[in-house]
C-alpha positions as CSV (number, residue, x, y, z in Angstrom):
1,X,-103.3,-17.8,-174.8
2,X,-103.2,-14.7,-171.7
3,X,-105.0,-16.0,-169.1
4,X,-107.2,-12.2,-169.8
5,X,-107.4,-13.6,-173.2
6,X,-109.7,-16.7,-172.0
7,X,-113.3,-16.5,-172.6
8,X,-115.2,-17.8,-170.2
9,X,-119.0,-17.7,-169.4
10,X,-118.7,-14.5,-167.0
11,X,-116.4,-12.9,-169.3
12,X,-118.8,-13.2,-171.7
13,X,-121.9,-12.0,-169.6
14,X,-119.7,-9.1,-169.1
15,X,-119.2,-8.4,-172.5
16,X,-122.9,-8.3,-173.2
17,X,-123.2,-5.9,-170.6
18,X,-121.2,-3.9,-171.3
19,X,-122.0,-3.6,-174.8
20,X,-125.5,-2.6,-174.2
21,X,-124.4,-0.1,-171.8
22,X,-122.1,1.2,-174.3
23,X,-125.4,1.4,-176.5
24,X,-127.2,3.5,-173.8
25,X,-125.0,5.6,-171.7
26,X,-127.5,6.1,-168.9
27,X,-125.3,5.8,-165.8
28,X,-122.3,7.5,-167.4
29,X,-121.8,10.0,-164.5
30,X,-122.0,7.3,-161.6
31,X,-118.5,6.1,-161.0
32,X,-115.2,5.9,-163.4
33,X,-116.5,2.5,-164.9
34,X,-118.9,3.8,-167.4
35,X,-116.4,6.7,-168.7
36,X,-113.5,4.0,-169.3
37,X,-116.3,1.9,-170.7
38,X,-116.7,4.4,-173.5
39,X,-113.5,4.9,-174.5
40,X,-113.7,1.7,-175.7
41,X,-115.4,-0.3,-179.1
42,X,-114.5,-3.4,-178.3
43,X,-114.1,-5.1,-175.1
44,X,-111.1,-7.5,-174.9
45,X,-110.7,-9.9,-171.5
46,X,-107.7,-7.3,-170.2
47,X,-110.3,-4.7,-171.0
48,X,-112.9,-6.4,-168.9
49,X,-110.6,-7.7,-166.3
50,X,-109.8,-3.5,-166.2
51,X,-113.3,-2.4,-165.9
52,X,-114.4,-5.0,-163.5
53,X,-111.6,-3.8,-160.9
54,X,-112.6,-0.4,-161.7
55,X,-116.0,-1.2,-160.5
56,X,-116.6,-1.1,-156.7
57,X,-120.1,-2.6,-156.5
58,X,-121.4,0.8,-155.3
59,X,-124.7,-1.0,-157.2
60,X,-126.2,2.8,-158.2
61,X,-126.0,1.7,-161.7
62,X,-128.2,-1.5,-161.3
63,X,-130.7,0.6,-159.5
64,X,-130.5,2.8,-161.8
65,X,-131.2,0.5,-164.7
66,X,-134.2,0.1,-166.9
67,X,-132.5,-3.3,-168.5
68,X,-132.4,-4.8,-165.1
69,X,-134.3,-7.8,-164.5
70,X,-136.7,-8.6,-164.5
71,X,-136.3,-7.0,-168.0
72,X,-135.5,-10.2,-170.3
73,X,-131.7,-8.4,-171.0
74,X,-131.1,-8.9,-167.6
75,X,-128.1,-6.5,-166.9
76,X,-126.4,-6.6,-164.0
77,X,-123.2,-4.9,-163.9
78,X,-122.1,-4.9,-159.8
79,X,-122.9,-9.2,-160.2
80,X,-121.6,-9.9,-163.8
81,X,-117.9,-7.7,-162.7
82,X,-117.9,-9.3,-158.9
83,X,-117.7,-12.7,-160.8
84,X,-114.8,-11.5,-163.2
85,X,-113.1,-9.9,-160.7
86,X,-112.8,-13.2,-158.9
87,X,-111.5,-14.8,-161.8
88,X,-108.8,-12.4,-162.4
89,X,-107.6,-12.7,-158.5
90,X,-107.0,-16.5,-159.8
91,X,-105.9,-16.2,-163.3
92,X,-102.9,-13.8,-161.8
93,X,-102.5,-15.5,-158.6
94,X,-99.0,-16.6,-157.3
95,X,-97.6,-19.5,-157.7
96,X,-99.7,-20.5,-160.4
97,X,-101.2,-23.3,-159.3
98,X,-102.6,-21.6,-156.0
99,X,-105.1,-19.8,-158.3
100,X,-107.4,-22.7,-158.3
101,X,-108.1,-21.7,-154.3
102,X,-110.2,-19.0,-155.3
103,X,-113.0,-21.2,-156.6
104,X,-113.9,-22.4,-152.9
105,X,-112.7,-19.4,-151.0
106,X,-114.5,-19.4,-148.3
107,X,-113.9,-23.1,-147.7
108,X,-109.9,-22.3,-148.1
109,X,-110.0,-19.6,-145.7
110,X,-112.5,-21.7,-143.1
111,X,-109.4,-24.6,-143.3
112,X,-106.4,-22.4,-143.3
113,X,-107.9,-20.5,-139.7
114,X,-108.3,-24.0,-138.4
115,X,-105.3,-25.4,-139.6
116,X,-103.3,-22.3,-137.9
117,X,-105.6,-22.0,-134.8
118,X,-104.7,-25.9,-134.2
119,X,-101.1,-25.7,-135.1
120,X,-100.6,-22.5,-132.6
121,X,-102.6,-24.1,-129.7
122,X,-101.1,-27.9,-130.3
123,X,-97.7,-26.3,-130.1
124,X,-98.0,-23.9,-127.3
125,X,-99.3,-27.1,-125.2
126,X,-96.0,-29.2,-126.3
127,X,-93.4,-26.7,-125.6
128,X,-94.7,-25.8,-122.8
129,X,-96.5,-26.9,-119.4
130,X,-99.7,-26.8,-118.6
131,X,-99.0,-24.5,-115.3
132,X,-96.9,-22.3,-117.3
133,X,-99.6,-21.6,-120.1
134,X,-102.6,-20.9,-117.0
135,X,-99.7,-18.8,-115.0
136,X,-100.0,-15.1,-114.4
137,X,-97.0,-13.5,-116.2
138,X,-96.2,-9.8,-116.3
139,X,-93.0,-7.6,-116.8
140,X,-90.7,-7.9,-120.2
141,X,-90.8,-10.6,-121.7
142,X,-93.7,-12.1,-120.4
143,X,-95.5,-13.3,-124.0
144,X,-91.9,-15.1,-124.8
145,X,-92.6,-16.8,-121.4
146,X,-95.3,-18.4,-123.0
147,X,-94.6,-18.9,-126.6
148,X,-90.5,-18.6,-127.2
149,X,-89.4,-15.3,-128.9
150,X,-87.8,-17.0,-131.9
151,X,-91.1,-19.5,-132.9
152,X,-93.1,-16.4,-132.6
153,X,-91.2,-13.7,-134.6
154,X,-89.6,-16.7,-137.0
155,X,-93.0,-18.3,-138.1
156,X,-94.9,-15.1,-138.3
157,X,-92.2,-13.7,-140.2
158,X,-91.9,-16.1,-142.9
159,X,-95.5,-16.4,-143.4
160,X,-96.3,-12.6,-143.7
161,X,-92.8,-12.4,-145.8
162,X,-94.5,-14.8,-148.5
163,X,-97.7,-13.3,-147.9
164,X,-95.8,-9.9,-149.8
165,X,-93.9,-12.1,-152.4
166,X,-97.2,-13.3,-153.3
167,X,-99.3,-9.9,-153.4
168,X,-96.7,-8.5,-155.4
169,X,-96.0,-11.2,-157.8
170,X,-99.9,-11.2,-158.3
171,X,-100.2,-7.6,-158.7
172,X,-97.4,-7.4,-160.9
173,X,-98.9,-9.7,-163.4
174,X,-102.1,-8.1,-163.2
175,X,-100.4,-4.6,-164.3
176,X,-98.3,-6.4,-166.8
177,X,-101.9,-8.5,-168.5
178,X,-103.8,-5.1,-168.3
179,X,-101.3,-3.2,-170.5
180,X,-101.6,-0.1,-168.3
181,X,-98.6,2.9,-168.6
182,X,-99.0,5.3,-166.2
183,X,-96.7,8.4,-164.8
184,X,-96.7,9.5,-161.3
185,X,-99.0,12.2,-161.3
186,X,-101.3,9.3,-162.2
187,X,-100.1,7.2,-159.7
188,X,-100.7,9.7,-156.8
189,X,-104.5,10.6,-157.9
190,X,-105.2,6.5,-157.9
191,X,-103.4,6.4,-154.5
192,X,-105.3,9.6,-153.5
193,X,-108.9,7.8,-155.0
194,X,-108.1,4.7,-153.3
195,X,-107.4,6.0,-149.7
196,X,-110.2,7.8,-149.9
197,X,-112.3,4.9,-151.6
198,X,-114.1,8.3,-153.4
199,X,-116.0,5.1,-156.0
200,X,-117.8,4.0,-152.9
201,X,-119.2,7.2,-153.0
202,X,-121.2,6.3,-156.3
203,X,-122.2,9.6,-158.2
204,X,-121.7,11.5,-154.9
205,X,-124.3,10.4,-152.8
206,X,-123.3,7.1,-151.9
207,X,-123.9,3.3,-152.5
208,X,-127.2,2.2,-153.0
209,X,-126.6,-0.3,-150.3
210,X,-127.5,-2.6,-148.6
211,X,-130.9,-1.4,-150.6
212,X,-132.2,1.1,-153.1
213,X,-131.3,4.1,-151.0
214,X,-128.2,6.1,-151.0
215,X,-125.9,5.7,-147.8
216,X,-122.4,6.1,-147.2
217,X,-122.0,3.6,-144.3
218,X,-120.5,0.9,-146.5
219,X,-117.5,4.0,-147.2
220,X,-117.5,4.5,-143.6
221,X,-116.7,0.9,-142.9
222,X,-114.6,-0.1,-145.0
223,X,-112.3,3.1,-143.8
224,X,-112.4,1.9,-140.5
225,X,-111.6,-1.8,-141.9
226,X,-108.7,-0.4,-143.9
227,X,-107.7,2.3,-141.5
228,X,-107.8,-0.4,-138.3
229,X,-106.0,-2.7,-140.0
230,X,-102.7,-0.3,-141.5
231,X,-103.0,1.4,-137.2
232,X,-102.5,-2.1,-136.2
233,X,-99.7,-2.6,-138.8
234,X,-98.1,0.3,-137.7
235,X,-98.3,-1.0,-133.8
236,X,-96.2,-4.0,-135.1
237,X,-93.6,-2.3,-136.9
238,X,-93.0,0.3,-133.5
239,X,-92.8,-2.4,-131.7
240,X,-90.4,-4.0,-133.5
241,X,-88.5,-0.6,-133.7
242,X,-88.8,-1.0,-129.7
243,X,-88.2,-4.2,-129.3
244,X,-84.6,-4.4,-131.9
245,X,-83.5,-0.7,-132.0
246,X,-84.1,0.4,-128.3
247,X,-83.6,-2.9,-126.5
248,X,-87.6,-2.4,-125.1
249,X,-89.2,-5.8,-124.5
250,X,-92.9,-6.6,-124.4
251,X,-95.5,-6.1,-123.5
252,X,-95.8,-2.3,-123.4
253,X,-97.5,-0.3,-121.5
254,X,-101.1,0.4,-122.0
255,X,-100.2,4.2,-123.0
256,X,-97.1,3.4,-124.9
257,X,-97.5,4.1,-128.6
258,X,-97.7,0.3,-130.2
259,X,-100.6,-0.4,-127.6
260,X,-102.2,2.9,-128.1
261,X,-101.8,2.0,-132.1
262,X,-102.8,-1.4,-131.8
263,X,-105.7,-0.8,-129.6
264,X,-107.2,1.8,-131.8
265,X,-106.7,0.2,-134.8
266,X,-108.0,-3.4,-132.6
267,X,-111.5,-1.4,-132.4
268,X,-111.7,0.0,-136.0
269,X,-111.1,-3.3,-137.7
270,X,-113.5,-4.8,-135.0
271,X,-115.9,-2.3,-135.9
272,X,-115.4,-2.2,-139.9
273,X,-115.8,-6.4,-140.1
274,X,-118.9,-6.5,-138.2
275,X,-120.6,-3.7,-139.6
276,X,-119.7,-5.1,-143.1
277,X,-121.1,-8.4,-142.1
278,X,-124.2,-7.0,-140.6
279,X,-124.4,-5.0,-144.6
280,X,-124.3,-8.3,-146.1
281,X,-126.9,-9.6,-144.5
282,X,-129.0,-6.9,-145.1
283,X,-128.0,-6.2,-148.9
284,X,-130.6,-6.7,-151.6
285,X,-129.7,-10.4,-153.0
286,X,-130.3,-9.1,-156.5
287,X,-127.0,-7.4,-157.6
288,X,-124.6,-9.5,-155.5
289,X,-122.7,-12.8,-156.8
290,X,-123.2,-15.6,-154.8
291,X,-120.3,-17.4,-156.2
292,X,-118.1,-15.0,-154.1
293,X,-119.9,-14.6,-151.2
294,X,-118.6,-17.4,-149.1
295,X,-114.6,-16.0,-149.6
296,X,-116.0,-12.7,-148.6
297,X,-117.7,-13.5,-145.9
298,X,-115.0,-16.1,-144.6
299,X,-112.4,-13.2,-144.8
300,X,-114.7,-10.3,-142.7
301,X,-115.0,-13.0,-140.3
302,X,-111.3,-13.6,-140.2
303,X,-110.3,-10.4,-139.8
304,X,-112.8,-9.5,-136.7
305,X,-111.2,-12.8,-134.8
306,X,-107.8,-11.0,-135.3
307,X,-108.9,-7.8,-134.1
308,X,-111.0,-9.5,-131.4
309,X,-108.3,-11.9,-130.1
310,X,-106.2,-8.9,-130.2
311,X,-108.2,-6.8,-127.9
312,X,-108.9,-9.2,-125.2
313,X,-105.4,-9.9,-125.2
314,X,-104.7,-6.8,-124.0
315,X,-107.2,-6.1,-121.6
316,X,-106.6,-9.6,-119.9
317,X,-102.7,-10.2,-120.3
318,X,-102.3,-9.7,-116.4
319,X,-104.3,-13.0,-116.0
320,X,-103.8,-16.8,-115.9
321,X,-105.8,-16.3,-119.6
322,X,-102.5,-14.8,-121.2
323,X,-101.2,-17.7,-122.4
324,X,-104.0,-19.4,-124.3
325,X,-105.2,-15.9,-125.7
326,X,-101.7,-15.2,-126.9
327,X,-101.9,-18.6,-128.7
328,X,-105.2,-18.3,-130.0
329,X,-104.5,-14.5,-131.4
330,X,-101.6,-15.9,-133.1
331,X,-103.3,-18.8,-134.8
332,X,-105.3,-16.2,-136.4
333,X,-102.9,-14.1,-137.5
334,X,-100.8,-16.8,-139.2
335,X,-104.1,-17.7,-141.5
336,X,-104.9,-14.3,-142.3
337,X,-101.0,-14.1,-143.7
338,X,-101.6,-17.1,-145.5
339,X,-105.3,-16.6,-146.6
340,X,-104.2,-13.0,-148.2
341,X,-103.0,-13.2,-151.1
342,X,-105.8,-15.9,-152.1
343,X,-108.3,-14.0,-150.6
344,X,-110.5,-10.6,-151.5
345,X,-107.7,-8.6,-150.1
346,X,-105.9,-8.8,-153.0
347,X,-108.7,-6.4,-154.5
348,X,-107.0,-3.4,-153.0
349,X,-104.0,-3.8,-154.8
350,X,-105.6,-4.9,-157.9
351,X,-108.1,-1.9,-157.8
352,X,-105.4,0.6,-156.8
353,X,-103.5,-1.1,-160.3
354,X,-106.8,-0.4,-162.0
355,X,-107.4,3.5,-160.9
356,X,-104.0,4.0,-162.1
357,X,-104.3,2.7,-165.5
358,X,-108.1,4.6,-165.5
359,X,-106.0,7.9,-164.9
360,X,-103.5,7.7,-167.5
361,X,-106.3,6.8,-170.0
362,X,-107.7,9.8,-169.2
């Protein structure tokens, strides 16, 4: 039997849901969910799989809802989907076996960033002294003085490398379980919808969160997550462009483009993680899933050590500090390249897969 095929207990909380949604029709104009949930009768495990990646917990319709508890229905769209979406993260994850991960998320991540922090640190004190890791190095080449060029680029490499195979082997089954066809011009308006997260906007005036209000700080956030993160991407890849195709070596200087890319992007994601954090802790309790929390959390918190790491890197590379920082921003980065493709940030892709399938059903 498709793993979208299984019934399980959230599938099936979803299903009710969604059926008496289908009967009322209320919050029909408050994000694409409810107009894909009326094209449909029935509601098959690829069809709620669809709809809960569709949804992006803008919460406006369990606000909204007269059947929320503590009505005895109990509806509760944003937490009935969160728990479905998880499962589908796990039901396509790759290898197969890896999908069980996403049941203690938050405990996986927590392990893998120790795991890597350790293994960096332990490492960069056995290859090298203790006087060279608290010396002051500058000029080209000064990181490799520290940490060798070929364990840095190799190991980083292979685990971002699988990182990809994984996404994309996840994402592909995903598409392939959801049955969606889609043309370009659909493709473009998903891309368009998801780079400009337009369903976080709600019905136009934002998420009712953290509370009952509407705001679009949680859209603002998230941008500067996303945003931050491809900027410090793109620092990476000029570097390498630098460092292989023009023979420059690092570390740059502070108005070169990689730093000026990096940095940027360093304060976005910095800013994006911790106000997401601080949203979480304010958010009503009511609509969220608890069973995800922990992975979400774990992941936010990941992320800000990266970009944090990152940043004091570069403002205190000239000092005897270098070398530890370098390892420590490195640990991190090698557990967020393993933790994503097990992690929430497999939600993007699987969203974006979503939107796309939403616009050639329109």
């Amino acid at each position: 039997m498709p793993a979208t095929e299984m019934t399980t207990e959230a599938m099936a909380d979803a299903r009710r849901n969604m059926e008496i949604c289908n009967g009322c029709r209320y919050c029909e104009g408050f994000c694409a969910v409810f107009p894909a949930m009326q094209r449909r009768r029935e509601f098959s495990g690829a069809d709620l799989d669809h709809l809960a990646n569709l949804c992006h917990g803008c919460q406006g319709c369990f606000h909204a809802c007269q059947y929320a508890p503590p009505h005895p229905w109990g509806i509760n769209v944003p937490q009935a989907f969160a728990v479905v979406r998880a499962e589908s993260y796990a039901a396509h994850a790759w290898p197969k076996p890896m999908g069980q991960v996403f049941a203690r998320n938050g405990t996986l991540v927590s392990l893998l960033t120790a795991i890597a922090v350790t293994l960096v640190l332990a490492l960069a004190g056995i290859l090298q002294s203790g006087d060279v890791m608290l010396a002051t190095h500058t000029g080209p080449g000064a990181f490799f003085a520290v940490i060798p060029y070929g364990v840095m680029v190799w190991t980083a490499s292979a685990a971002f490398l699988y990182a990809l195979l994984a996404l994309a082997m996840a994402t592909a089954s995903y598409w392939r379980a959801s049955g969606g066809k889609a043309r370009p011009i659909h493709i473009a308006r998903a891309i368009h919808d998801a780079m400009t997260l337009k369903n976080l906007g709600g019905g136009g005036d934002g998420c009712n969160y953290p509370g009952e209000g509407f705001s679009h700080v949680r859209r603002w956030l998230h941008h500067a997550m996303a945003y931050g993160f491809l900027l410090c991407f793109a620092a990476t890849s000029v570097a390498t462009i630098f460092h292989h195709g023009l023979g420059w070596i690092a570390p740059y200087s502070p108005i070169s483009l990689p730093v000026l890319l990096g940095t940027i992007g360093g304060i976005l994601m910095l800013i994006g993680t911790t106000g997401l954090l601080w949203l979480k802790v304010l958010a009503d309790p009511a609509p969220l899933a608890r069973a995800v929390l922990g992975g979400e959390y774990a992941m936010l918190i990941l992320l800000a050590s990266v970009a944090k790491t990152g940043l004091l890197l570069l403002l205190l590379r000239a000092t005897p500090l270098m070398g530890w920082l370098l390892a420590l921003h490195l640990g991190f980065v090698l557990a967020l390249f393993l933790a994503l493709p097990y992690s929430k940030f497999v939600h993007g892709l699987f969203r974006t897969a979503a939107l796309i399938r939403d616009h050639g059903e329109r």
